[in-house]
Steps between C-alpha positions, in 0.01 A plus 500: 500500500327490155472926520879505626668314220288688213634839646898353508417499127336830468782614577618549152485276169610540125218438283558215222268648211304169542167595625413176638828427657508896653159417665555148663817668654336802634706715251786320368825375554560609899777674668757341738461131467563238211333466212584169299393420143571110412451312213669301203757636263356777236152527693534859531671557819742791361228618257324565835790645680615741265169623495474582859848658405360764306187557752754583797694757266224676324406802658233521794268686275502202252431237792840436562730527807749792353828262616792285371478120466782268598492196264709214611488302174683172585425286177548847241139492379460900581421604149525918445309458159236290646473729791458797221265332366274437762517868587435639192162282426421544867552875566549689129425855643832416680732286292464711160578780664843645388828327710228353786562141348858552624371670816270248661739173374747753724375441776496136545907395583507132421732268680629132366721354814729209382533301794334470852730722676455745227146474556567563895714837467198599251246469783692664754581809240140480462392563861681831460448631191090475556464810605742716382422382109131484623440176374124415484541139412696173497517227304712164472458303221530224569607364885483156342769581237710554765520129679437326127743698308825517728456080587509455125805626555614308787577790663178605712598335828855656490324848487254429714749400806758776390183757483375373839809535619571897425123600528448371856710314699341480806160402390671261332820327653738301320367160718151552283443166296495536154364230244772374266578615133344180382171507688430844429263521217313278691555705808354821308212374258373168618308404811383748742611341835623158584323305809290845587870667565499853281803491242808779519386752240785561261385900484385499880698832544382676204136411560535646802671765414276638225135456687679727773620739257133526334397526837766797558463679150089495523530455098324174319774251413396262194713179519423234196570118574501192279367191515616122586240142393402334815403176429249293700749321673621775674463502904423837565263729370580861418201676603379795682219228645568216761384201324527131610755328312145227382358769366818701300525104346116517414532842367840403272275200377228719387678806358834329383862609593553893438734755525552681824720791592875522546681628845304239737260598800772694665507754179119474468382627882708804411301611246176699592345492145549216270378555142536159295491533110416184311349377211249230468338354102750863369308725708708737699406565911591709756399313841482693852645167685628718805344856676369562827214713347395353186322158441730258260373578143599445149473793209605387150711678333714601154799682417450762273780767346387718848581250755254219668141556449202340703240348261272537796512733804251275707677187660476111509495417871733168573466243742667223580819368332495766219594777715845334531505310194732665227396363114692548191222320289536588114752795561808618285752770516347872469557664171533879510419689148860500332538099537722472849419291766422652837459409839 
């Protein structure tokens, strides 16, 4: 079983540039599942992203995968001058040459959906555009954005019905119970189940839809997430381990109340790889929490005028409650080289 799953993910990857990271995932970021990079506002979550942008367009003879990008940028962080940037510390010998600047940026079509139904049509036009634009990568950033920013609103539940609705009707009939306007933050961010019964997840459909559409594409889709506090109070524990409920109240004594991610248990058995970025006394880390081939670890990390950079290539191994455990200890806003905050 061991040998089966590490040859699913042979079966193509897009390296990262982190040498560490590369290596505990057998060669990168892997083709045809979900990849999922969580963590606290202005942790480095697009830093990273963009990033793997540039790998997937840069030509195969530079490492890269020779393809377009689709960037779904929900909360407008996509930064072109940033993403320059990056490319020109990262790969000079390309990005100084004459009009390739222009080129490479070129190839990565960014999308910013203004509603959930938006967001829908996107992901169906997606589906067929893949091959015919030969798209080498997707990313969404972020899926979070999309429950948290259209509630603010008070219009999330409205599109979600009317999007259910048009998308698929008979997966979904009309009879389907729905939680009301007023319990829905609640419905979408707090607990993870109530009396062992699995919540409705508000983007059930699109969760669905995407891991089958990394699954039909065979290309690595990167999808970043945020984070909510869970308090010690709280009845159920998000984790990837079963735990008693004794012992998640022993562990909350010991380690405090943290942050955990966004999206719920639903969102999170999706995922096949589940990178957590988090900061604990201001030092930056980049935590395997989730793989089938790689133990959890912990690199630190910076971010430097070319991108993210491990400080060391050989991991922490975790145990315990800090594979889950999401800290935000002594961390602030990152501050790129001209003075504007980025995320």
């Amino acid at each position: 079983m061991e040998q089966r799953v590490k040859n699913e993910h042979l079966a193509g990857h897009l390296p990262t540039g982190l040498k560490g990271l590369d290596e505990a995932l057998c060669g990168g970021i892997p083709f045809g599942v979900l990849t999922e990079l969580v963590g606290p506002a202005g942790i480095g979550k697009t830093q990273f992203c963009l990033k793997l942008s540039l790998l997937a367009s840069l030509p195969s003879s530079y490492g890269g995968l020779d393809g377009h990008v689709i960037y779904i940028d929900v909360e407008s962080k996509f930064s072109s001058r940033r993403l320059i940037e990056i490319g020109a510390k990262s790969f000079p010998e390309i990005f100084l040459m004459k009009g390739m600047a222009k080129k490479m940026s070129g190839r990565i079509l960014v999308w910013r959906p203004a509603s959930l139904s938006e967001f829908t049509e996107r992901l169906q036009q997606i589906k067929v555009s893949l091959h015919q634009n030969e798209v080498k990568l997707l990313v969404i950033d972020s899926m979070a954005a999309l429950v948290s920013g259209f509630s603010r609103f008070g219009s999330i539940f409205k599109e979600i019905k009317s999007t259910i609705s048009l998308a698929l009707p008979i997966v979904f009939p009309k009879s389907l119970p729905l939680p009301s306007i007023a319990n829905f933050t609640d419905w979408a961010h707090s607990r993870e189940c109530e009396q062992g019964i699995p919540r409705q997840h508000p983007l059930g459909w699109h969760v669905s839809f995407i891991k089958s559409l990394a699954e039909f594409s065979r290309i690595p889709i990167v999808v970043t997430n945020q984070v909510r506090s869970q308090s010690s109070d709280e009845a159920c524990q998000f984790s990837f381990q079963v735990q008693r409920w004794k012992e998640t109240k022993e562990d909350h004594a010991r380690y405090g109340s943290h942050l955990v991610a966004a999206l719920g248990v639903h969102w999170a058995h999706a995922v096949t790889i589940r990178l957590v970025l988090e900061a604990k006394s201001g030092q930056r880390f980049l935590k395997v929490s989730k793989s089938p081939i790689s133990a959890p670890l912990a690199f630190p990390f910076d971010i430097t005028a070319s991108g993210m950079s491990l400080l060391s290539d050989d991991g922490i191994e975790l145990t315990g409650p800090d594979i889950n455990a999401i800290h935000s200890q002594g961390h602030s806003d990152i501050i790129n080289f001209t003075g504007e905050s980025l995320q």
